[in-house]
SELUM-997422 format. One record per residue (C-alpha): residue number from 1; x, y, z. Coordinates in steps of 0.25 Angstrom, whole numbers. Layout:
N
(node NUM; (X; Y; Z));
...
***
This chain:
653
(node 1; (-131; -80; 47));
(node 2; (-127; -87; 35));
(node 3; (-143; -93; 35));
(node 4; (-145; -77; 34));
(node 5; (-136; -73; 23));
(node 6; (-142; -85; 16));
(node 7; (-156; -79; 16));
(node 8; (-152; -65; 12));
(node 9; (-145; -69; 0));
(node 10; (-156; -78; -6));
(node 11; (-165; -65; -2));
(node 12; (-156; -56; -11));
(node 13; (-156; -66; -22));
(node 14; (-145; -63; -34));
(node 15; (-143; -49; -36));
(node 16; (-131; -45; -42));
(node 17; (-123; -36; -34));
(node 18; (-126; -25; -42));
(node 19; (-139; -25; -39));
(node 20; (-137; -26; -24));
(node 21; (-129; -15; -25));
(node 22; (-137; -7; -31));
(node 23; (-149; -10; -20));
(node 24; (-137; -4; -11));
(node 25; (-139; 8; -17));
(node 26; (-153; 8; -16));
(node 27; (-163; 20; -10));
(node 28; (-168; 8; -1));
(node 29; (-162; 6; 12));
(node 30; (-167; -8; 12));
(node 31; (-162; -11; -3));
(node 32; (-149; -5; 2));
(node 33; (-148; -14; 14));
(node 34; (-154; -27; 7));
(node 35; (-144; -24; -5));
(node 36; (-132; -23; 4));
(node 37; (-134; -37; 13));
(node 38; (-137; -45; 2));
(node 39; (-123; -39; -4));
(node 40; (-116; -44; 8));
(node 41; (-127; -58; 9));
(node 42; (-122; -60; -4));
(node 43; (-104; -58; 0));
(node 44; (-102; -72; -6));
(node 45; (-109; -71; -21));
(node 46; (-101; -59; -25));
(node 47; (-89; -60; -35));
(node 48; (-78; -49; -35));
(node 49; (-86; -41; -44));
(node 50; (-97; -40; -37));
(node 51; (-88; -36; -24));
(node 52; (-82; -25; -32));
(node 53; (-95; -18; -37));
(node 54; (-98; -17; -20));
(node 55; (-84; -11; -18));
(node 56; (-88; 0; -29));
(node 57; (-101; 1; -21));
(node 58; (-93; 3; -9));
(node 59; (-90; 16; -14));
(node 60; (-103; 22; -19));
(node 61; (-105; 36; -14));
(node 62; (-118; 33; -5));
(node 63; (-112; 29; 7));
(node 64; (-122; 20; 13));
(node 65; (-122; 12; -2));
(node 66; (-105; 11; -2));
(node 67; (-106; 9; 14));
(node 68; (-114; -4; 11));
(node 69; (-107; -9; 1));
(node 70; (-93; -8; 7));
(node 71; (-99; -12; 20));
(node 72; (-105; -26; 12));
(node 73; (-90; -26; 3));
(node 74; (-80; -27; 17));
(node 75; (-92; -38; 22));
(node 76; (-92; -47; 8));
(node 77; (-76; -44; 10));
(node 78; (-76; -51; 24));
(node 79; (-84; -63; 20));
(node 80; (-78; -67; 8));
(node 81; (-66; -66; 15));
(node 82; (-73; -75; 25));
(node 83; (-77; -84; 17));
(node 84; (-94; -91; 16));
(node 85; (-91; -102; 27));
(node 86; (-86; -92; 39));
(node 87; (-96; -80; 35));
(node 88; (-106; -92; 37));
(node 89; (-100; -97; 51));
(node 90; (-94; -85; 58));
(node 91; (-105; -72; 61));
(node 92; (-100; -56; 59));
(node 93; (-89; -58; 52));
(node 94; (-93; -47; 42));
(node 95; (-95; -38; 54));
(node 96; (-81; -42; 62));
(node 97; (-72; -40; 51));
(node 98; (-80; -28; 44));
(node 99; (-80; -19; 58));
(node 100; (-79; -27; 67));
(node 101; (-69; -26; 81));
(node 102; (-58; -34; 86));
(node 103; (-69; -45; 94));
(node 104; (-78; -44; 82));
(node 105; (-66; -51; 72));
(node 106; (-63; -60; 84));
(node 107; (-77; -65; 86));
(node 108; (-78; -69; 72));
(node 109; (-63; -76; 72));
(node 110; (-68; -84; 87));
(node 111; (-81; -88; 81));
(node 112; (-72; -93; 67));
(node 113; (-62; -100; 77));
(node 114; (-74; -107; 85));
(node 115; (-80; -112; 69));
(node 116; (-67; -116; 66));
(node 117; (-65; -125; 77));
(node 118; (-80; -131; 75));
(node 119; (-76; -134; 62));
(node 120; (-84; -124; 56));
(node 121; (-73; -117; 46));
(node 122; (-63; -119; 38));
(node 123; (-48; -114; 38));
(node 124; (-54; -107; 23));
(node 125; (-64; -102; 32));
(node 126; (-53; -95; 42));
(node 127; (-45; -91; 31));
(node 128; (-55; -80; 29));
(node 129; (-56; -76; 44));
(node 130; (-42; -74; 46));
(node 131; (-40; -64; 34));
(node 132; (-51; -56; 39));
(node 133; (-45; -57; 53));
(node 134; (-32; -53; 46));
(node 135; (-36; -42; 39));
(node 136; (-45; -35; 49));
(node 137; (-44; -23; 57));
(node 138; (-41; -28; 70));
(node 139; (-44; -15; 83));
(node 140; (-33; -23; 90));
(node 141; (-22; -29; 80));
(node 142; (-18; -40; 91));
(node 143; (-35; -46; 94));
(node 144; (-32; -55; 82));
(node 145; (-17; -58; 86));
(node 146; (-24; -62; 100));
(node 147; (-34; -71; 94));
(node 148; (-27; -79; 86));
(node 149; (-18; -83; 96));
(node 150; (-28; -89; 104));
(node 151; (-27; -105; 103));
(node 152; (-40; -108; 96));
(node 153; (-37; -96; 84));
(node 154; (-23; -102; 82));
(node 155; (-30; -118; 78));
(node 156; (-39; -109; 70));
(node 157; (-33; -98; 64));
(node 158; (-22; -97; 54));
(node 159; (-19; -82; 55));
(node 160; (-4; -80; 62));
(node 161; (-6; -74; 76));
(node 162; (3; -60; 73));
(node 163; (-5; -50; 66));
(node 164; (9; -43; 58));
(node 165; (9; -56; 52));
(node 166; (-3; -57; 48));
(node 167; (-3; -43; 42));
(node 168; (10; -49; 34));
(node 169; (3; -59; 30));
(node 170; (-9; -52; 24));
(node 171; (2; -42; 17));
(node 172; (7; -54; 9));
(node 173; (-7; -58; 4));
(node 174; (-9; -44; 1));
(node 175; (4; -44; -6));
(node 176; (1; -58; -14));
(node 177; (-12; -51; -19));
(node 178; (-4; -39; -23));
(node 179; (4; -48; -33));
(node 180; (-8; -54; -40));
(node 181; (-11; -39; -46));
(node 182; (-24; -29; -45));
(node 183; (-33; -41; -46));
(node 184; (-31; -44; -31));
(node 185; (-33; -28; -27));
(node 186; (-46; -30; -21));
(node 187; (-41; -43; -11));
(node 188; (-30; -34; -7));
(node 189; (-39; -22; -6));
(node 190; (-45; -30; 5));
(node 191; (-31; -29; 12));
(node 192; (-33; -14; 14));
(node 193; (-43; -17; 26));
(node 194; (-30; -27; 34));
(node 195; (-30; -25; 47));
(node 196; (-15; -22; 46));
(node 197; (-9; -11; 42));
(node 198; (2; -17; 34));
(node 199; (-7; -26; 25));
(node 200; (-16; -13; 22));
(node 201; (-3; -7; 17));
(node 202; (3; -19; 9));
(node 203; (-12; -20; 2));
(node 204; (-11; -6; -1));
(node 205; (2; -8; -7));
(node 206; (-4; -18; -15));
(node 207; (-14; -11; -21));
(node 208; (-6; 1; -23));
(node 209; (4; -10; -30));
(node 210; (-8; -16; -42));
(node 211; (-14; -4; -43));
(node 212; (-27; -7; -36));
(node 213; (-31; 7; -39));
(node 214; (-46; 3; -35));
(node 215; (-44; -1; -21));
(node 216; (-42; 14; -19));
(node 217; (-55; 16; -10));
(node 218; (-51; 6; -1));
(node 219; (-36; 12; -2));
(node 220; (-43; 24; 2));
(node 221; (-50; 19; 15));
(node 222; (-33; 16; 20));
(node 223; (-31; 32; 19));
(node 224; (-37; 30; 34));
(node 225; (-32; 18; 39));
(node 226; (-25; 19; 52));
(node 227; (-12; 15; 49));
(node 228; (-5; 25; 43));
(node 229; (5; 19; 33));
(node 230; (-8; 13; 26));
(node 231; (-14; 26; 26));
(node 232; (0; 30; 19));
(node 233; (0; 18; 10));
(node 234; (-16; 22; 4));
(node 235; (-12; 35; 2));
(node 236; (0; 33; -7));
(node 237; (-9; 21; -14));
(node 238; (-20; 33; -18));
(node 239; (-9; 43; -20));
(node 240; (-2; 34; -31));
(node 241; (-18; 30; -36));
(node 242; (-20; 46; -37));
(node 243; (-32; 43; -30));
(node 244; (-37; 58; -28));
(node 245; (-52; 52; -26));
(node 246; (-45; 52; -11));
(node 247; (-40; 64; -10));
(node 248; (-49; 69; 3));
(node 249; (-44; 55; 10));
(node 250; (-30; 62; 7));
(node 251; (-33; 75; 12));
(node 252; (-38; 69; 27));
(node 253; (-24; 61; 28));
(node 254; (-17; 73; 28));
(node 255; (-20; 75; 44));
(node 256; (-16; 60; 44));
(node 257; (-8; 59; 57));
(node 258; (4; 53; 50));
(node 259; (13; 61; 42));
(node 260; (16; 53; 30));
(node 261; (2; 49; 28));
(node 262; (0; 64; 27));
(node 263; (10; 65; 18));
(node 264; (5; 54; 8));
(node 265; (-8; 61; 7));
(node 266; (-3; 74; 5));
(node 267; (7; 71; -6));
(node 268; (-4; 64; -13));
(node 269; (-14; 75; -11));
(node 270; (-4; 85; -18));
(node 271; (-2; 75; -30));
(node 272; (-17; 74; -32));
(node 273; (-18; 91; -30));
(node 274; (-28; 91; -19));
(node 275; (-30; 106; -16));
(node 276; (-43; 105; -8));
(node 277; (-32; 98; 1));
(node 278; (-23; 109; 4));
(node 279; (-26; 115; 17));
(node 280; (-23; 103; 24));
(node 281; (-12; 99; 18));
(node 282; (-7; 115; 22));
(node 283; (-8; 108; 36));
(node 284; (4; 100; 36));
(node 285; (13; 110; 30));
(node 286; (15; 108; 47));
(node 287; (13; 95; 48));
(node 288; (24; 87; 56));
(node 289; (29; 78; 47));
(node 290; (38; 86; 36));
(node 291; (34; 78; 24));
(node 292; (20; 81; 25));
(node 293; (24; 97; 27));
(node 294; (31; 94; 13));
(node 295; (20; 88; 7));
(node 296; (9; 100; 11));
(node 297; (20; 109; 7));
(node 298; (19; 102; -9));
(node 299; (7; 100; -8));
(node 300; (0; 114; -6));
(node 301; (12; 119; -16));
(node 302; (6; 108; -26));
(node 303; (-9; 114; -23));
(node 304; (-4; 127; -23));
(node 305; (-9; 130; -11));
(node 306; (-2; 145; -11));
(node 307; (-10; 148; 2));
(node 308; (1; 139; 11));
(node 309; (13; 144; 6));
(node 310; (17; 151; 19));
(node 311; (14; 140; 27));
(node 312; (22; 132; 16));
(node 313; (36; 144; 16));
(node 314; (35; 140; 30));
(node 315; (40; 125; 26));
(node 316; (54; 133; 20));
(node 317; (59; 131; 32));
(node 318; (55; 117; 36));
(node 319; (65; 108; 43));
(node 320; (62; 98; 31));
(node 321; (67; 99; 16));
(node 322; (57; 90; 11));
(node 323; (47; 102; 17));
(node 324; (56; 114; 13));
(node 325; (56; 109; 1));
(node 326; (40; 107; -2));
(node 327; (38; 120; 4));
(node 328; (47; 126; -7));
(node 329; (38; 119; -19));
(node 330; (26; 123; -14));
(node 331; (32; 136; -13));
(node 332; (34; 135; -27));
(node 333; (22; 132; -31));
(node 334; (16; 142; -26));
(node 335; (26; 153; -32));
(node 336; (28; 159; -21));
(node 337; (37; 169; -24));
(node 338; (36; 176; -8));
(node 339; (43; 163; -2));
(node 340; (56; 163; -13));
(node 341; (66; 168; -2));
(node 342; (63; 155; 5));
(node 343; (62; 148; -5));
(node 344; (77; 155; -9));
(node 345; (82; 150; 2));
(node 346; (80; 135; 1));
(node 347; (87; 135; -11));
(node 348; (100; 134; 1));
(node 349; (90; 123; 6));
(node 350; (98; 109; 12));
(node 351; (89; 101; 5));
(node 352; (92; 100; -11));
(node 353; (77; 98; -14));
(node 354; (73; 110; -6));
(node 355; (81; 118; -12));
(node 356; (78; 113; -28));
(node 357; (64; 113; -24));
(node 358; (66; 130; -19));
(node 359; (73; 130; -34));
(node 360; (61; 126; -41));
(node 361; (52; 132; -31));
(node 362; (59; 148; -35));
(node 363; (57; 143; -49));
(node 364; (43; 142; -48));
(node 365; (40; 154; -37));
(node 366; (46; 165; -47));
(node 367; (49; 171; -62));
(node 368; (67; 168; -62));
(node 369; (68; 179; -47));
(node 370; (70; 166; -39));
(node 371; (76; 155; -47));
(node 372; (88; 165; -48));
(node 373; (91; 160; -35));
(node 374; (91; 147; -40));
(node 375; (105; 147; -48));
(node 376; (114; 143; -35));
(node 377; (106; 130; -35));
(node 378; (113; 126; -47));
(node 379; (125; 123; -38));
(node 380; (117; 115; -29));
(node 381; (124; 103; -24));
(node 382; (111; 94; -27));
(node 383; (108; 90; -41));
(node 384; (95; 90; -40));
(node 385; (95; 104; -36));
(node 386; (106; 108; -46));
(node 387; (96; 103; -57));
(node 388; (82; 111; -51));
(node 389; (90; 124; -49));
(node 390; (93; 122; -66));
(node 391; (79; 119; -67));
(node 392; (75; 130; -61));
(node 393; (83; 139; -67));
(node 394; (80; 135; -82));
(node 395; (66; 140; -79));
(node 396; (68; 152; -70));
(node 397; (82; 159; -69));
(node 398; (83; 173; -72));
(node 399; (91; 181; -82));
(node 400; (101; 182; -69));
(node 401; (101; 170; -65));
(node 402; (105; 164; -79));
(node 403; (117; 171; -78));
(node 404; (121; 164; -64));
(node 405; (116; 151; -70));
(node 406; (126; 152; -84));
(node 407; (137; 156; -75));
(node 408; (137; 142; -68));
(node 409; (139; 134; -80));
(node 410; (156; 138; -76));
(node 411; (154; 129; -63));
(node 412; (163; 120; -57));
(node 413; (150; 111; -55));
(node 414; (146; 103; -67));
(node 415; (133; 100; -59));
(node 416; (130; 116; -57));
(node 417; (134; 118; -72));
(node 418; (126; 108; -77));
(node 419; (114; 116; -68));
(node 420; (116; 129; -76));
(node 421; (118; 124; -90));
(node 422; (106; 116; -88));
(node 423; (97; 130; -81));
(node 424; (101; 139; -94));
(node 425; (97; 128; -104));
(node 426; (83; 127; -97));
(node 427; (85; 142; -97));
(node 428; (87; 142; -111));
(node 429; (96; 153; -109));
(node 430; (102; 155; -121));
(node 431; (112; 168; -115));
(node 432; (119; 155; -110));
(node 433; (119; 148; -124));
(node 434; (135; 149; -126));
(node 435; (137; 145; -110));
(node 436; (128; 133; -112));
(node 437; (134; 130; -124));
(node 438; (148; 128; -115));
(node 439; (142; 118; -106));
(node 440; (141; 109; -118));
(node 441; (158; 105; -117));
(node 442; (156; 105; -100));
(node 443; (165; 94; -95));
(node 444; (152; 88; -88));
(node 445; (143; 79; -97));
(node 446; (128; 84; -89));
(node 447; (133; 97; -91));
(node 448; (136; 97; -106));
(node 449; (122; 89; -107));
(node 450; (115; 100; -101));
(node 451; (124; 111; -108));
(node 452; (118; 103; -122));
(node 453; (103; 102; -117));
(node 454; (103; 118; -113));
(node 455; (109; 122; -126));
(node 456; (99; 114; -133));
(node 457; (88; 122; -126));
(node 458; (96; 137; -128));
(node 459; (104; 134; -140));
(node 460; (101; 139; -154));
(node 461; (103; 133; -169));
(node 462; (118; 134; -168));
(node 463; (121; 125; -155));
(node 464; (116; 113; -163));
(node 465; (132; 108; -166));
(node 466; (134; 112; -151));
(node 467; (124; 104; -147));
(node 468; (125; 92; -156));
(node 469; (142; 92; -154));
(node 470; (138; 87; -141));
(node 471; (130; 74; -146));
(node 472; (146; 68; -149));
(node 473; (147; 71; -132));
(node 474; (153; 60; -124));
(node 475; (142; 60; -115));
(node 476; (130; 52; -117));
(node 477; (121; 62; -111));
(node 478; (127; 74; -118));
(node 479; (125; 68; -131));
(node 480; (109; 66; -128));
(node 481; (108; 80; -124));
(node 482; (113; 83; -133));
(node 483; (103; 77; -144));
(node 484; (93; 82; -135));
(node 485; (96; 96; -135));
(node 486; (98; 95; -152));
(node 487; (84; 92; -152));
(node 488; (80; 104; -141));
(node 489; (91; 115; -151));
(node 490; (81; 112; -161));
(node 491; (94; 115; -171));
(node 492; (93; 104; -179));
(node 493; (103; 91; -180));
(node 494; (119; 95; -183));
(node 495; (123; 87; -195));
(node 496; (112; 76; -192));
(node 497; (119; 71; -178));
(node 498; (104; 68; -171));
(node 499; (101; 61; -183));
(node 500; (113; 53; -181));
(node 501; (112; 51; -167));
(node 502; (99; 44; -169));
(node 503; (103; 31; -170));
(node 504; (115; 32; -160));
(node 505; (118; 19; -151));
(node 506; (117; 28; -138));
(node 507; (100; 27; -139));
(node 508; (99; 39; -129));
(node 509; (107; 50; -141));
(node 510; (100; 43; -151));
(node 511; (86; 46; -146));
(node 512; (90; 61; -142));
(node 513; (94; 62; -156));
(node 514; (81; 56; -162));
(node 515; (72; 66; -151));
(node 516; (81; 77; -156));
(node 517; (79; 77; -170));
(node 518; (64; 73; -168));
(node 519; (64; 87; -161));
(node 520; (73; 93; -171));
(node 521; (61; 88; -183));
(node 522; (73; 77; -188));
(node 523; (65; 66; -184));
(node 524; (54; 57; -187));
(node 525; (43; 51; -179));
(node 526; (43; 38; -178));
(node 527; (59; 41; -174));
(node 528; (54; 50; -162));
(node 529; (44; 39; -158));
(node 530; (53; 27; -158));
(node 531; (64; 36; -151));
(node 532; (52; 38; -141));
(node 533; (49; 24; -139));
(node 534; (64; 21; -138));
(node 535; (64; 33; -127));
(node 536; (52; 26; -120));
(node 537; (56; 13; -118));
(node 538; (72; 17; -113));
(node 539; (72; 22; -99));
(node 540; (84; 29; -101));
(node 541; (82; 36; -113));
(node 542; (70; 40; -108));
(node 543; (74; 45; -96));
(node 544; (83; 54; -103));
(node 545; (74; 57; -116));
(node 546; (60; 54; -112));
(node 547; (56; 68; -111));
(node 548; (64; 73; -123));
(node 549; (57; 62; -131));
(node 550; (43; 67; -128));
(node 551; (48; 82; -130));
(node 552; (53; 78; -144));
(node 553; (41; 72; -148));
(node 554; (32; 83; -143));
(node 555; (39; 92; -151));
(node 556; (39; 84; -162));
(node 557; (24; 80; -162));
(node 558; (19; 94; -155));
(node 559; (27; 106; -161));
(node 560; (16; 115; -160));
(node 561; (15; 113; -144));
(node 562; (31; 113; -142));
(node 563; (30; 126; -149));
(node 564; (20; 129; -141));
(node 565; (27; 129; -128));
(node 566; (37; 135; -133));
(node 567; (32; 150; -129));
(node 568; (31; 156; -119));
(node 569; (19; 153; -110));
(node 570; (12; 165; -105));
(node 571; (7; 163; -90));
(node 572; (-4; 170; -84));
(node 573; (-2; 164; -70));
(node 574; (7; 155; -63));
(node 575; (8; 139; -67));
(node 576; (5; 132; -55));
(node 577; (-3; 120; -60));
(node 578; (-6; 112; -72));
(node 579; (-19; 120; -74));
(node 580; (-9; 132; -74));
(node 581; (0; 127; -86));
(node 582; (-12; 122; -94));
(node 583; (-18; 136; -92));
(node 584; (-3; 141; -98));
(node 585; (-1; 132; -110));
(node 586; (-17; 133; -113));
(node 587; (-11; 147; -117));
(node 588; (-2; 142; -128));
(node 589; (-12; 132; -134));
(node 590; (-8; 119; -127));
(node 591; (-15; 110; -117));
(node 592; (-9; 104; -104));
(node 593; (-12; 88; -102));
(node 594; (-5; 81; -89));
(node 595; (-3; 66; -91));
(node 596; (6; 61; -80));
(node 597; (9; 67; -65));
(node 598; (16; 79; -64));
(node 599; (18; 90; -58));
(node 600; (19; 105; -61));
(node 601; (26; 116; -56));
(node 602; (24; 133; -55));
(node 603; (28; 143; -66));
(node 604; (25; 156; -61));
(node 605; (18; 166; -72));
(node 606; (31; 175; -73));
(node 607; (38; 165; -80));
(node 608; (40; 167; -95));
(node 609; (42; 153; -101));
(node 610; (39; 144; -113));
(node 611; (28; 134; -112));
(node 612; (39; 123; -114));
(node 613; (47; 128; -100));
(node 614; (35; 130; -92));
(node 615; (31; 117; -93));
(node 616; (44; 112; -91));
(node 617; (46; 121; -78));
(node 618; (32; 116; -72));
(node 619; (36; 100; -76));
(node 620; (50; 103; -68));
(node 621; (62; 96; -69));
(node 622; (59; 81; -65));
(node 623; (48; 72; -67));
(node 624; (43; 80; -79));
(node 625; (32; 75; -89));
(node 626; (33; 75; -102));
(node 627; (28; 87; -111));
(node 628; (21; 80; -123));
(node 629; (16; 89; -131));
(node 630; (5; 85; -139));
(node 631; (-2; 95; -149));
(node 632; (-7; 105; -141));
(node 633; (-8; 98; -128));
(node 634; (4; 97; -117));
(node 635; (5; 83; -111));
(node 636; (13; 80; -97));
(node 637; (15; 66; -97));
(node 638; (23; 56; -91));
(node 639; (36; 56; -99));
(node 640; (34; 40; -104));
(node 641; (19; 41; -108));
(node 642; (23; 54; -116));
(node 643; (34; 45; -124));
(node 644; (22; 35; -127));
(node 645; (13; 45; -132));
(node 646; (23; 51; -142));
(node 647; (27; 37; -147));
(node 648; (10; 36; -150));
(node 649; (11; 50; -156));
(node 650; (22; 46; -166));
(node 651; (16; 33; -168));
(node 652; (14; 32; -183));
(node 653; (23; 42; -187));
***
C-alpha cells in the first residue's frame, strides 16, 4: 500500500492544488478521477490553505465535483489525524473511519494493537488512533467499551474503558480550543462529527461562542442529527447567525418528532419572514405540545397569513395562556374586526399578558370602537398591563372614552392615576388641559412626572411657569421631566432656569436642560454633541434620555422632516408591513431606511394620525428604535449607534 501511494505521487508530480482541483471539475471522467486520487495521494503535502480551498470545493454546486472533494477532505482529515507511520502500517483506515461499521473500526484498532506489540508503532502513533476511536460513530456505543477491556487493548491502549468519560473528556479539549479564539474554529469544527452527542453540543457551543460564523455548512449538516438536543443547539446557532440560506432545512424540522425542536425552527422561521413556509407551520396550530401552538399562532400573524385566522380564534380558548395569548396577536395583525367579542372578553383573561396582549390587539383591529372597552384596564392589578391599556389608549380612545379616562385621575389608586394622566397626554387631549394640569401638585412623585410630561405634549405658551415651577420639585425625577417636557412645550426658557440648570451637579437635570434648550433653538452644537457623548457613555442617563437625545438632535439638525411628520398622514390602505409604511411616508416626501431589528405593528386605514404618532404606534411601547431623522430620510436604528452618528453629524460644528 504505502509502495502504491509512492508511485502515484511521483506520477502526479507538483501540481498545486489548484490545478488539481480544477481537473476535478473537468469534462473528463478520467481527469476527474486522476485529479481526485492524486488529491488524497498527496494528504501529507497540504498546508491549511490548501485544505481550505478543498472545503470551499466541497460546496460547488455540481454534485459529483463537491462529492469528491468532501469525500477526499473527511479522508486527508482521517490521515493526518493518523498520522504518516500508522497510514503506512495499518490498511483501510480511510474506509473504517469514513463509513465504515462497528468490526470495520475494530479491525483497524486489533491490527494497530497486534503492530504495537511487534514493536512496529509508537505511543505518538496510537495517539492518533485513539482520537479517531474517540470521536467516531459507534452502531453500538458499548463495541469500544468491550474492546478496550480486553487484556491485551488495556497494555496498549490509553483511552479510559467508559465511553461518558471519554465524551468528558473530549468536551474539555473542545473547550480548551474554544479559549484560544476563532483561530482554532476549524479543529473544533471537526468535533461536530463526535460520536457523542454531548461533545457535538459543547463544539457547537463553542463555535456559536468565537463566532465561527463560517463553519455554518457543517452547522448545518447537525439540523439532522439524531439527537435531538443537538439538533436544537444548530438551530439556535443558525438562528442567532441569521442564517436564512437554511431556511428550507428549517422548514423540514417543523414535523421533527420533538416539540421544542419544532419550536426553535419555527420561532426562527417567523424572524426571517419565511411566508412560502406558512402551510406547514398552520399544521401545528394542533400540535401537542402548547409552545409550539403559540409559536404557529405568531407566526402566521407575522406572515399575515389571514386565511388561518379561524383555525387561530379557535386558540381563544386554549388551556394555555402562552397560546391564548399568541392567538390574540396574530389576531391583531390580521385586524380582524369579526373576532373582537373574543378578543373582549380576554380582557377578564387570568393571565395579565393575555390580557394586555387582547389591549393591544383591539388597538390595532379597529378605528377607537374597541379600545373603549379598554378603559377598566387601567385598574388592572398588574403594572404591566396598567401601562399597555394607557398606551393603548393614547392612540385610540374615543371622544367617550376620554371622558371615562379624565374621570380616573380622582382615584384612590396613584397606580390607576398615573394610568390616565399618562393616556390624555399621549392623547394630547387638550379638553383635559386644566385636569392634567392638577396632577402636577398629586402627592405621588410618578404621577406628578407624568402629569409634567403630558402637559408638555397638550399644554400651550402659558403653562411654561407651570411647567418650569416643577424644576424646584423634590423629586429627582419630576425635575427631569420636567426639563424634558420645556423642551417638548416649545415655550421657551422662563427667566433663563434651563440655562441655569445646565451646569447643575445632578448631571441627569443638567443634560435635560441642555437637550431642552437645543430643541427650544437656545443651544449650540458642539453643547448638543458633548451632552450626546456624555449621554453615551452613562448607562443611566442613557437609559433614561437616550431617546430624548437623539429626538433633540433630529429636530435640531432635520427641522424640515420633523415638520414633516408632523401632518397628518393620509392612508390608502392598512399598515401591516414595513413596505406598507414606506409606501405611507413616501406620500409626504420622506424615505424609510431600517438599521437595526425591529418589529412593526398594524394601523388600520381609518385612523387619522400625524406621521410622528403613526410611527410611534407601530414601534410600540418597549424595545423601540430610535427615530433619527436625517434630511428627508427616516432611519430606525438601535438607540446607541443613533447617539454615535449625531455626535459625527455635529462633529465640527
Amino acid at each position: 500500500m504505502f509502495l502504491a501511494v509512492l508511485l502515484l505521487v511521483a506520477a502526479v508530480g507538483d501540481e498545486p492544488i489548484e490545478t488539481l482541483l480544477k481537473g476535478l471539475r473537468s469534462d473528463d471522467s478520467k481527469i476527474r478521477s486522476n485529479a481526485s486520487d492524486a488529491i488524497l495521494a498527496r494528504w501529507s503535502d497540504w498546508t491549511d490553505a490548501d485544505l481550505l480551498k478543498l472545503e470551499q470545493t466541497a460546496a460547488d454546486p455540481d454534485p459529483e465535483v463537491g462529492g469528491r472533494a468532501r469525500e477526499a477532505r473527511a479522508r486527508i482529515r482521517i490521515r493526518r489525524t493518523a498520522g504518516k507511520n500508522l497510514i503506512g502500517r495499518v490498511e483501510r483506515i480511510d474506509d473504517a473511519f469514513l463509513s465504515g461499521d462497528d468490526a470495520a473500526k475494530l479491525g483497524v484498532m486489533k491490527e494497530a494493537r497486534g503492530s504495537w506489540k511487534a514493536g512496529l508503532l509508537t505511543r505518538e502513533d496510537l495517539a492518533g488512533l485513539e482520537q479517531l476511536a474517540g470521536r467516531a460513530q459507534w452502531d453500538d456505543p458499548t463495541a469500544l467499551d468491550r474492546f478496550l477491556k480486553e487484556p491485551d487493548s488495556k497494555q496498549t491502549f490509553a483511552l479510559p474503558p467508559d465511553g461518558a468519560a471519554r465524551a468528558r473528556d473530549r468536551s474539555k479539549d473542545v473547550e480548551l480550543l474554544g479559549v484560544q479564539g476563532k483561530k482554532r474554529s476549524g479543529q473544533v469544527a471537526e468535533y461536530l462529527t463526535d460520536g457523542a452527542p454531548e461533545v457535538r453540543k459543547t463544539a457547537l457551543q463553542v463555535i456559536g461562542g468565537i463566532q465561527a460564523r463560517e463553519q455554518a455548512p457543517k452547522v448545518a449538516a447537525l439540523l439532522h442529527d439524531q439527537h435531538d438536543g443537538v439538533r436544537g443547539e444548530a438551530v439556535a446557532l443558525l438562528s442567532q447567525w441569521d442564517a436564512k440560506e437554511y431556511a428550507a432545512d428549517f422548514a423540514k424540522l417543523l414535523e421533527d418528532p420533538v416539540g421544542p425542536v419544532r419550536w426553535k425552527a419555527m420561532m426562527t422561521l417567523a424572524a426571517w419572514g419565511h411566508r412560502d413556509s406558512g402551510a406547514n407551520v398552520a399544521k401545528l396550530l394542533k400540535d401537542g405540545f402548547a409552545p409550539s401552538r403559540a409559536e404557529a399562532a405568531a407566526a402566521l400573524g407575522s406572515f399575515g397569513a389571514r386565511q388561518f385566522a379561524p383555525a387561530i380564534a379557535s386558540l381563544l380558548a386554549d388551556p394555555h395562556a402562552i397560546v391564548r395569548r399568541s392567538a390574540a396577536y396574530a389576531l391583531g395583525r390580521f385586524g380582524a374586526v369579526e373576532y373582537a367579542p373574543q378578543l373582549k372578553k380576554l380582557l377578564e383573561d387570568r393571565d395579565a399578558e393575555v390580557r394586555w396582549t387582547a389591549a393591544q390587539s383591539l388597538g390595532q383591529i379597529g378605528p377607537g370602537l374597541h379600545a373603549d372597552d379598554v378603559v377598566g384596564l387601567l385598574r388592572d392589578p398588574d403594572p404591566e398591563v396598567r401601562e399597555e391599556a394607557a398606551w393603548v389608549l393614547g392612540f385610540a380612545a374615543s371622544k367617550e372614552a376620554v371622558h371615562r379616562i379624565a374621570g380616573l385621575l380622582d382615584a384612590r389608586d396613584a397606580d390607576v392615576r398615573h394610568g390616565a394622566v399618562a393616556a390624555l397626554g399621549l392623547l394630547r387631549a387638550r379638553e383635559c388641559r386644566a385636569a392634567v394640569t392638577s396632577m402636577m401638585s398629586d402627592p405621588q412623585e410618578w404621577v406628578r412626572a407624568e402629569a409634567v410630561l403630558a402637559l408638555g405634549r397638550l399644554g400651550g405658551g402659558d403653562d411654561a411657569a407651570r411647567i418650569a415651577a416643577l424644576l424646584r420639585d423634590p423629586d429627582r425625577r419630576v425635575r427631569v421631566c420636567a426639563a424634558l417636557a420645556l423642551g417638548e412645550l416649545g415655550a421657551g426658557d422662563p427667566d433663563g432656569v434651563l440655562a441655569g440648570l445646565e451646569r447643575n451637579e445632578d448631571r441627569m437635570l443638567g443634560l435635560s436642560a441642555t437637550l431642552s434648550l437645543a430643541r427650544l433653538g437656545k443651544g449650540t452644537p458642539a453643547k448638543l454633541r458633548a451632552a450626546l457623548r456624555e449621554i453615551a457613555t452613562d448607562s443611566l442617563a442613557f437609559a433614561y434620555l437616550g431617546t430624548a437625545a437623539s429626538d433633540a438632535a433630529s429636530y435640531v439638525q432635520s427641522r424640515e422632516a420633523w415638520d414633516l411628520l408632523n401632518r397628518p398622514l393620509k392612508l390608502q390602505a392598512p399598515v401591516e408591513t414595513w413596505k406598507d409604511l414606506s409606501s405611507a411616508l413616501f406620500e409626504v416626501g420622506l424615505t424609510l431606511e431600517v438599521q437595526t431589528d425591529c418589529t412593526i405593528g398594524r394601523l388600520d386605514k381609518s385612523r387619522s394620525m400625524t406621521g410622528r404618532r403613526v410611527l410611534a404606534w407601530l414601534m410600540g411601547r418597549t424595545w423601540t428604535p430610535a427615530v433619527v431623522l436625517d434630511g428627508r430620510k427616516i432611519r430606525l436604528m438601535d438607540r446607541r449607534d443613533s447617539l454615535a452618528h449625531w455626535q459625527q453629524q455635529l462633529e465640527g460644528k
